[in-house]
VOGU-3710 file (C-alpha; in Angstrom, 3 decimals, decimal comma):
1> xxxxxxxxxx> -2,995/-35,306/20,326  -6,317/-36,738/20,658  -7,307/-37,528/16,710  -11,239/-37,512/17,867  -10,854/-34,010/19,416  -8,864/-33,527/16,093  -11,499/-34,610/13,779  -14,454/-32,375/15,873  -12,193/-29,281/15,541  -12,003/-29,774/12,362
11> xxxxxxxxxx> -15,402/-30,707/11,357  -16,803/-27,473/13,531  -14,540/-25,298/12,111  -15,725/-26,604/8,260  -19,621/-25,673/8,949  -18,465/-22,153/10,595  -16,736/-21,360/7,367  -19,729/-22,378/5,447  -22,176/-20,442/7,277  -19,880/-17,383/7,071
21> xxxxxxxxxx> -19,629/-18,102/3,443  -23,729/-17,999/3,318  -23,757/-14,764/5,590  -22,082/-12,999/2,937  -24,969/-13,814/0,790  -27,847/-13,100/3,029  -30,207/-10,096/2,017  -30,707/-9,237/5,703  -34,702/-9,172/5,868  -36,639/-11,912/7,813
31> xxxxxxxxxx> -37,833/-13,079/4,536  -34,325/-14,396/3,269  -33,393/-14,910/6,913  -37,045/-17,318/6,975  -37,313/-18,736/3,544  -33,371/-18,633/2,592  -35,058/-17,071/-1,039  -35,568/-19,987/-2,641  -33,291/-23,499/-2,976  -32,452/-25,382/-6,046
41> xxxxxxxxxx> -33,193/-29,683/-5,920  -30,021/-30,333/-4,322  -29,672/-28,005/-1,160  -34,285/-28,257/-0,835  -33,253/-32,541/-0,729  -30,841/-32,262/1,399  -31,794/-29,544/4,101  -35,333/-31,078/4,339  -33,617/-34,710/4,246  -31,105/-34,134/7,029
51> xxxxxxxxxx> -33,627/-31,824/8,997  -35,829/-34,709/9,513  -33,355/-37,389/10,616  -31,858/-36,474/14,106  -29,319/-38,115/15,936  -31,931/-41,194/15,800  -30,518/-42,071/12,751  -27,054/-42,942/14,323  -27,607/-43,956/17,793  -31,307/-44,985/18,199
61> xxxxxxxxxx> -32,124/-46,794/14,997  -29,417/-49,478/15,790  -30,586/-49,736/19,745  -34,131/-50,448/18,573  -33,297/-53,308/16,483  -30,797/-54,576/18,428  -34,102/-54,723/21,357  -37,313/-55,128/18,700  -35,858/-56,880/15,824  -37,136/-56,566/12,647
71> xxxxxxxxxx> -40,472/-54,612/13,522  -38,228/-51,783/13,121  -39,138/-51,721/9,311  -42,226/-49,527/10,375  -39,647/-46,858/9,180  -40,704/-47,698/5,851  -43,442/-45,639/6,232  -41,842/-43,190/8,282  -39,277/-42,306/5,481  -40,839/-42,985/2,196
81> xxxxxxxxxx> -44,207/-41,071/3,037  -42,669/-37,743/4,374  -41,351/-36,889/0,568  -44,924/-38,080/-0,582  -46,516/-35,832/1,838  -43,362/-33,049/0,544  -45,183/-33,042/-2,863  -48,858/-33,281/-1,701  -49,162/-30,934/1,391  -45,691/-29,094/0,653
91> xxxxxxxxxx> -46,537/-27,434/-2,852  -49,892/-26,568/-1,624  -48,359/-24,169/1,306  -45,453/-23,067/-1,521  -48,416/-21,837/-3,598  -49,976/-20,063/-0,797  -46,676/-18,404/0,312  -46,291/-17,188/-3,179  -49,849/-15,864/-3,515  -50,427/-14,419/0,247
101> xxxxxxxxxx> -46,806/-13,855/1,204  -47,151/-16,246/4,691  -43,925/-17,423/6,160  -44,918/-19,856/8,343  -47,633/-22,160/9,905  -48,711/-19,687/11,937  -48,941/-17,247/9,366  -50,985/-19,542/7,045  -53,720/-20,708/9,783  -54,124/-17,044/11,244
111> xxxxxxxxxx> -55,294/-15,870/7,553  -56,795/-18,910/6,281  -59,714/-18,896/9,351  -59,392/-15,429/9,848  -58,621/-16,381/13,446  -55,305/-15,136/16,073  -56,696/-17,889/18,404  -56,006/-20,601/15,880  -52,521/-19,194/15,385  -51,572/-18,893/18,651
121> xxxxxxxxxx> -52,672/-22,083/19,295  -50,646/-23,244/16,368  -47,412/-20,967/17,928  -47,541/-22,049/21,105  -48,434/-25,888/20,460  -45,100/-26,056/17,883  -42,797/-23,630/20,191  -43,693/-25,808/23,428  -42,512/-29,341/21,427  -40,029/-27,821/19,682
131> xxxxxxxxxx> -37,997/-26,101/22,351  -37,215/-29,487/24,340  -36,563/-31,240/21,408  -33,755/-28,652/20,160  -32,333/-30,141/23,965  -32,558/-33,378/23,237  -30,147/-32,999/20,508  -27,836/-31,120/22,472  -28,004/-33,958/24,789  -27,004/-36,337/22,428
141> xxxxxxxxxx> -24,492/-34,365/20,841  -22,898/-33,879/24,462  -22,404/-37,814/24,445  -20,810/-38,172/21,275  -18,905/-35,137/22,556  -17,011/-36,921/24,936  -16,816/-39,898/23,181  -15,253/-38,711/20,389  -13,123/-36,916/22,384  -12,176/-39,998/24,771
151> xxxxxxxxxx> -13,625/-37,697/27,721  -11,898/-35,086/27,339  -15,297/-32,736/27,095  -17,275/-33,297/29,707  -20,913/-33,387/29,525  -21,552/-29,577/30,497  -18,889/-28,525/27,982  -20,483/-30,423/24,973  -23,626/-29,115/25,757  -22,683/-25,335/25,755
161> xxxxxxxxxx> -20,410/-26,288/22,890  -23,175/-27,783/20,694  -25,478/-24,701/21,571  -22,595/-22,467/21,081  -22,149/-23,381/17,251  -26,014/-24,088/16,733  -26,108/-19,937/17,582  -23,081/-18,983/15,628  -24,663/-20,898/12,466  -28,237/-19,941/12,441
171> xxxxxxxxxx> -27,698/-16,340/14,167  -24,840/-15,738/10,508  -26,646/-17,415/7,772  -30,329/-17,765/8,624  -32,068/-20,396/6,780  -29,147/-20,074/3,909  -26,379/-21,075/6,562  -29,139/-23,388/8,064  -29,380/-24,994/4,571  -26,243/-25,161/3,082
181> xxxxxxxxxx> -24,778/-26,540/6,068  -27,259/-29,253/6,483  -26,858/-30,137/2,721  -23,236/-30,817/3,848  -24,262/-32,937/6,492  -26,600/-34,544/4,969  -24,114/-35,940/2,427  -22,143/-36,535/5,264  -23,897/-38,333/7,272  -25,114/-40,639/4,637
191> xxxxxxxxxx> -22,041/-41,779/3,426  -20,735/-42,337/6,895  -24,173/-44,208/8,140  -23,691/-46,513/5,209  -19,805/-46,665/4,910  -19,175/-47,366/8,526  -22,208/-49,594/8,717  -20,986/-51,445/5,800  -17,186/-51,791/7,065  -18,686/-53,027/10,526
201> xxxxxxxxxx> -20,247/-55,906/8,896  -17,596/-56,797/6,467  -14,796/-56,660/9,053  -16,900/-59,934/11,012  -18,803/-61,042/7,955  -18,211/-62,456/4,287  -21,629/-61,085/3,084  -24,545/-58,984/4,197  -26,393/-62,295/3,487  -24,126/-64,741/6,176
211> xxxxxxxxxx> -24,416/-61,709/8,771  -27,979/-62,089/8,651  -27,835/-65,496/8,898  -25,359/-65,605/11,593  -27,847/-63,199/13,664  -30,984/-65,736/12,198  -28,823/-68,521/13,782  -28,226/-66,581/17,021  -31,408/-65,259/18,210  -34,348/-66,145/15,535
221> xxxxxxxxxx> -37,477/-64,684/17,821  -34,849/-61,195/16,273  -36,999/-61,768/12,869  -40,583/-62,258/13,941  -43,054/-59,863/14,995  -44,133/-58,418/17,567  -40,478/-59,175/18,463  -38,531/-60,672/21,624  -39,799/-58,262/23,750  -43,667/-58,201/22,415
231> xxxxxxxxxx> -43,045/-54,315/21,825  -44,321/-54,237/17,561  -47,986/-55,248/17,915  -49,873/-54,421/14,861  -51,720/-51,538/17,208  -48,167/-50,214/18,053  -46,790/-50,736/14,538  -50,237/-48,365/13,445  -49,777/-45,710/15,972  -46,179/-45,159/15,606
241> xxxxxxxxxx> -46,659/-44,295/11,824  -49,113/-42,463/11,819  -48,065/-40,113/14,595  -44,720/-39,803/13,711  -45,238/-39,586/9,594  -47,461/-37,282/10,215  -46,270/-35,453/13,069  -43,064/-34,021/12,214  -44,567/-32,981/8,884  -45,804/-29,999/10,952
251> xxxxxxxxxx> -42,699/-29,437/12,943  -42,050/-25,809/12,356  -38,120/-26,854/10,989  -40,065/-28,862/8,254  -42,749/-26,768/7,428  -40,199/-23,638/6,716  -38,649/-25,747/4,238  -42,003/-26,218/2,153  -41,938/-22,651/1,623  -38,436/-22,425/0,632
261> xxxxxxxxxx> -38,560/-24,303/-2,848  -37,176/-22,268/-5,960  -40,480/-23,536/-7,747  -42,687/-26,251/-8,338  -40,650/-28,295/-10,194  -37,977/-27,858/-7,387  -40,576/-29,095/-4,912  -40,969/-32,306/-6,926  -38,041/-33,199/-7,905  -37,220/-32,540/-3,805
271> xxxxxxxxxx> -39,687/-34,414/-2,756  -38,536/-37,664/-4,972  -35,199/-37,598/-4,027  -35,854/-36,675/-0,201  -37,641/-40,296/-0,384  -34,828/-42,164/-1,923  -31,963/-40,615/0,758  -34,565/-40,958/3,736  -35,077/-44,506/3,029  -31,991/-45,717/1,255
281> xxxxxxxxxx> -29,648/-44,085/4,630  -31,031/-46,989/6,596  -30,654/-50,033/4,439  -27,691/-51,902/6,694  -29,522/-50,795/9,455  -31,321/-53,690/11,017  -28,027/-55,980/10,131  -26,341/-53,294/12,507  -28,694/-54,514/15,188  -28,834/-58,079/14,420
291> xxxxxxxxxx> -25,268/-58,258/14,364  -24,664/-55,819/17,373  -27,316/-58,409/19,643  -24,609/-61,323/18,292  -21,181/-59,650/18,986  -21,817/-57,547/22,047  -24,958/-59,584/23,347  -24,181/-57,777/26,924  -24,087/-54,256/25,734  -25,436/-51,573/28,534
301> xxxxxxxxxx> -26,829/-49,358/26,150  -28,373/-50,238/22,956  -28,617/-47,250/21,777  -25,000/-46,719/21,751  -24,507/-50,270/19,430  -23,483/-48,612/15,792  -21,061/-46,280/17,762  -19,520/-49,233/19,934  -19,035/-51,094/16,937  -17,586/-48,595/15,162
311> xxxxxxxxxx> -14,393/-48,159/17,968  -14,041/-52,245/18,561  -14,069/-52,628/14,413  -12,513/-49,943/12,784  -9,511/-48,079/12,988  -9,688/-45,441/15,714  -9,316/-42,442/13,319  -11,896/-44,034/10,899  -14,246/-44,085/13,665  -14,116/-40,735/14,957
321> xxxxxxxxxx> -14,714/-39,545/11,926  -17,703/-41,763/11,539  -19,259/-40,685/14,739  -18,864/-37,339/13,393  -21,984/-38,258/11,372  -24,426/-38,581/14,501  -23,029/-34,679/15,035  -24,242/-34,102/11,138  -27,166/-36,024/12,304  -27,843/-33,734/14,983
331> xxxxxxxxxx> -26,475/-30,533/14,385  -28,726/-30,598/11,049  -31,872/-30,584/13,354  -30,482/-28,733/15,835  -29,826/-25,788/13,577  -33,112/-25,902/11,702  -35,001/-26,295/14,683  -33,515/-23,204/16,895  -33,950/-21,292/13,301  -37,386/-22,473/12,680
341> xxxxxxxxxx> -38,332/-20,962/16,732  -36,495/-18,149/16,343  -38,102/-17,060/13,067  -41,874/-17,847/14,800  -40,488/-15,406/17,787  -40,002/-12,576/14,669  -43,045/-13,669/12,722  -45,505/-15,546/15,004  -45,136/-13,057/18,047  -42,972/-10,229/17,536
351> xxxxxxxxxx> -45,052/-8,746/14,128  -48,068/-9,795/15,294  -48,758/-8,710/18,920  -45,150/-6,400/19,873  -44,578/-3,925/16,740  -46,836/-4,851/14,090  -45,489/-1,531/11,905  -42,275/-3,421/12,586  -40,341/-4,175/8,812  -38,470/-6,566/7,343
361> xxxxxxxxxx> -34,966/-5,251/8,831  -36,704/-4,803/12,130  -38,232/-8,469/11,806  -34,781/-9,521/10,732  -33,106/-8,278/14,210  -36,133/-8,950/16,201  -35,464/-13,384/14,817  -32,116/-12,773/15,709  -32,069/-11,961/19,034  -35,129/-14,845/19,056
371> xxxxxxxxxx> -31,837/-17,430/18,147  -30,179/-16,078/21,185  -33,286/-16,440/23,422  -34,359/-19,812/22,182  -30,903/-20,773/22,509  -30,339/-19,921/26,420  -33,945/-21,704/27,111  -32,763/-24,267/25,111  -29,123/-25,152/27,108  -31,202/-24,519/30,306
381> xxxxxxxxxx> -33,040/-27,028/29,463  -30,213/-29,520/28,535  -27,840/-28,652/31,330  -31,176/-29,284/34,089  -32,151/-32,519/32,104  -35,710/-32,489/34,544  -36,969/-36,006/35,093  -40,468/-34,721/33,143  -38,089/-33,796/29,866  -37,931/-37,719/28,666
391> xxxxxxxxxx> -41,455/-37,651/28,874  -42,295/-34,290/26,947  -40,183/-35,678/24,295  -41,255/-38,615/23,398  -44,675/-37,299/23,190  -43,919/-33,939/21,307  -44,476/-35,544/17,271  -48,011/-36,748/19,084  -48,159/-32,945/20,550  -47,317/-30,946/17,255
401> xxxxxxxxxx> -49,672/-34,272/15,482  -53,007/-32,944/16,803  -52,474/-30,399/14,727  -52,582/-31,890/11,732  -56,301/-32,180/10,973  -56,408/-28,402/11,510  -53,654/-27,558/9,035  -54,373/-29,881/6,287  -58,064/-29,806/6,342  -57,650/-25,874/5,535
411> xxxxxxxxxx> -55,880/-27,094/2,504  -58,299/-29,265/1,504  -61,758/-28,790/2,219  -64,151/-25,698/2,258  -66,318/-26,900/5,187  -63,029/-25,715/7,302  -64,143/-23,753/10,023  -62,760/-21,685/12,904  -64,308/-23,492/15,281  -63,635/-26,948/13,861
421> xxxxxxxxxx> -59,955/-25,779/14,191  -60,317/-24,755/17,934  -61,518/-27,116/19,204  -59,492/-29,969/18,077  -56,328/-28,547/18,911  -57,732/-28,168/22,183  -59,267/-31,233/23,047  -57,092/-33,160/20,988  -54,484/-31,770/23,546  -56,119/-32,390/27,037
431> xxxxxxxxxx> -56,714/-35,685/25,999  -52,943/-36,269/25,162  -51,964/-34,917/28,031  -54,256/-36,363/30,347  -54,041/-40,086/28,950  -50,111/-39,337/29,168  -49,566/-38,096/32,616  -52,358/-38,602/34,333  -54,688/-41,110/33,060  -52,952/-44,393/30,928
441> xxxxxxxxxx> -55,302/-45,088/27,991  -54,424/-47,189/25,200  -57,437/-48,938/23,690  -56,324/-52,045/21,713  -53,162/-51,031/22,304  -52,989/-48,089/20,445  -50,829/-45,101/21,770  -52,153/-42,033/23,442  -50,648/-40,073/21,217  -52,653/-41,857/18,379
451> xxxxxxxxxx> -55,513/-41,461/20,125  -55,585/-38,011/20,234  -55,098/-37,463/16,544  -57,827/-39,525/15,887  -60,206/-37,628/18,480  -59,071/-34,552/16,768  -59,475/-35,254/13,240  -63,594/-36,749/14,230  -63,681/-33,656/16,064  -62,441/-31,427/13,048
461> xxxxxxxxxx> -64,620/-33,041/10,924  -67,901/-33,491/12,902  -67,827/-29,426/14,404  -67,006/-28,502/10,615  -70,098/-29,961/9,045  -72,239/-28,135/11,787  -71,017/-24,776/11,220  -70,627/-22,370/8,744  -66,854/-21,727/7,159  -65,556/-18,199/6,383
471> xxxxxxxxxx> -65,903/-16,556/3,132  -62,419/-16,024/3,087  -61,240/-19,688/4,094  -63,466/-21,042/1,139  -61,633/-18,508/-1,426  -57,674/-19,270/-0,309  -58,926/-23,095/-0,569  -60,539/-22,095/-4,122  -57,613/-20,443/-4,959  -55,158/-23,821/-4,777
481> xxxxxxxxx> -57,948/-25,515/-6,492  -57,701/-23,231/-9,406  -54,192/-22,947/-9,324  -53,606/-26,686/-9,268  -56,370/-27,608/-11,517  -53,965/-25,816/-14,461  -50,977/-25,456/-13,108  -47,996/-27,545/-15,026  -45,618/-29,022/-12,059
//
């Protein structure tokens, strides 16, 4: 019997039994089937943690430093900021889910400026990034698929197979199954990134410290910046950052999760520890890479280096079960993302322009049948693989980005105005777009998708101070103030 077709059964057939274990505890309303009722530390770490790595984290981290070298570190910011920005921008939107009952982006912006444009700007915008992306993992997930496997699934069947469980998970548990699985992957995936990372080196290595300086000895231009390849300028290092950091802090499968906190103290405590895993699962990392460019200095696929290593330096069954972890990896996004869409169909469009007498148990079926939709689009999308899809993807944390002025000004400041928040989602966008597809435009270097944040945010800012905000924008803003002005975290 193949032991990596062994291992997958296995490992599919654990997360199906915990989602049907969190079914059982589902209330059946789109608020539990949203919000999951509220998470303890441990499962609000973990979910948000493993929600935010993808399968990047196993087969993309490794390629990048094995190309780039040591420039890679710009994921310090990446993964030690999102559990700052957990605590800052994530309690804020708790509060206001507690006080106005929203469920979602959407929900928030629509009330906050008094404005459906603004919210269906905000729907559209995050379902339009988000969709390909949920593809993306499948895609991955079908490679690992047949590795694991030793090509026995072929790339169609690991693509229906990873949408497949993706449905059966989110479309039983909502965001409890959603959660509870990813808290399972998240622990596994860490131990495996680290454990199989750290057998790889040991197995060719005495020390972290003489595989370093094997890889120092091998290729040195490895440890300088902007790299072998010129790729990390200090313009690239900047834009990659700040649109990604900020970015997929408004990804609908993140934002959920800062409305799902038991309380305040949860969100904290979260927010700390989300930190320490995001940052801490990469710390063998670039030696992964260094060493990878020394032992396989021919290898056809970067990408693929931690995995390759894995099979040539481990035992097979050890392997397979590492590479397991880039499922975890995926799967955990996967999941949250096709729930996060499917909740927006139910909350973002189905309430709000279908059946708005529609209740909770109506809302409940109506997100439902959203996993199944999101789901076909979703396989359709993986299955065609259209030459444009690389493209959309690698620009969708710039897409949802533009956003971002819009979103966290109106948590911020009272000057927010409707206006302000039109129109720099939509020129923020054009410009994006235009400077990505049509027109190449990087000024000193910096990206496109940088670019359009920043014409956004001047945008946001400059229309603000020249109109006049809504009397109902200034009070939900007042009310954080006054909440957080006493409030004990």
């Amino acid at each position: 019997m193949n032991i990596g077709l062994f291992i997958l059964a296995v490992y599919v057939l654990v997360l199906l039994g915990i989602a049907w274990y969190a079914s059982r505890r589902d209330q059946k309303n789109i608020r539990d089937f949203a919000t999951g009722g509220g998470f303890g530390i441990f499962i609000l770490t973990l979910t948000f943690s493993a929600t935010y790595h993808s399968a990047y984290a196993f087969m993309g981290a490794g390629g990048f430093v094995y190309k780039n070298g040591i420039g890679w570190w710009v994921n310090g910011l990446w993964t030690v900021l999102p559990g700052v920005l957990f605590w800052l921008w994530g309690r804020r939107l708790w509060f206001l889910g507690k006080r106005y009952g929203y469920m979602s982006l959407a929900d928030y912006v629509t009330d906050l400026y008094q404005s459906k444009t603004v919210g269906i700007l905000v729907t559209l915008i995050t379902m339009v990034f988000t969709i390909p992306y949920v593809a993306i993992q499948a895609i991955g997930c079908s490679y690992i698929f047949q590795t694991v496997s030793g090509g026995m699934l072929s790339y169609t069947a690991g693509a229906v197979l990873f949408f497949l469980i993706m449905i059966i998970l989110v479309w039983l548990g909502g965001m409890k199954g959603v959660a509870i699985t990813d808290a399972a992957q998240g622990v596994f995936m860490f131990v495996g990134l680290i454990g199989g990372s750290f057998w790889v080196i040991r197995e060719n290595f005495p020390s972290v410290a003489a595989a370093y300086q094997a890889a120092f000895d091998n290729c040195p231009a490895l440890f300088t910046m902007p790299g072998p390849n010129g790729v990390v300028t200090a313009a690239d290092w900047i834009s990659r950052w700040v649109v990604i950091t900020f970015g997929v802090m408004v990804f609908p499968q993140v934002t959920l999760r800062f409305f799902a906190g038991k309380s305040l103290r949860v969100m904290k405590w979260s927010a700390v520890f989300s930190s320490i895993y995001l940052t801490s699962i990469y710390i063998f990392t670039p030696c992964i890479g260094f060493i990878g460019r020394l032992l396989m200095p021919e290898l056809a696929a970067p990408d693929t280096v931690f995995p390759e290593l894995l099979l040539k330096y481990t035992p097979t069954a050890f392997a397979a079960l590492i590479i397991s972890g880039a499922l975890a990896a995926a799967m955990s996004t996967g999941d949250s993302q096709l729930h996060a869409t499917a909740s927006m169909v139910s909350t973002d469009i189905y309430k709000r322009y279908i059946n708005r007498k529609a209740d909770e148990n109506t809302m409940y079926k109506a997100a439902r049948i959203g996993v199944l939709i999101i789901g076909f689009v979703s396989v359709v999308f993986a299955l065609v693989k259209p030459a444009a899809l690389a493209d959309l993807l690698v620009l969708s944390t710039a897409g949802v980005g533009v956003l971002v002025p819009a979103v966290i000004g109106g948590l911020y400041w009272k000057r927010a105005t409707e206006a302000a928040a039109v129109i720099s989602i939509a020129a923020g966008e054009i410009m994006m777009v235009t400077t990505t597809f049509f027109v190449k435009f990087h000024p000193f270097g910096f990206s496109s998708g940088f670019c359009s944040m920043m014409l956004a945010l001047i945008l946001f800012v400059g229309v603000s101070l020249v109109t006049k905000p809504k009397a109902h924008t200034v009070e939900v803003i007042g009310s954080i103030e006054k909440f957080f002005g006493t409030a004990k975290a």
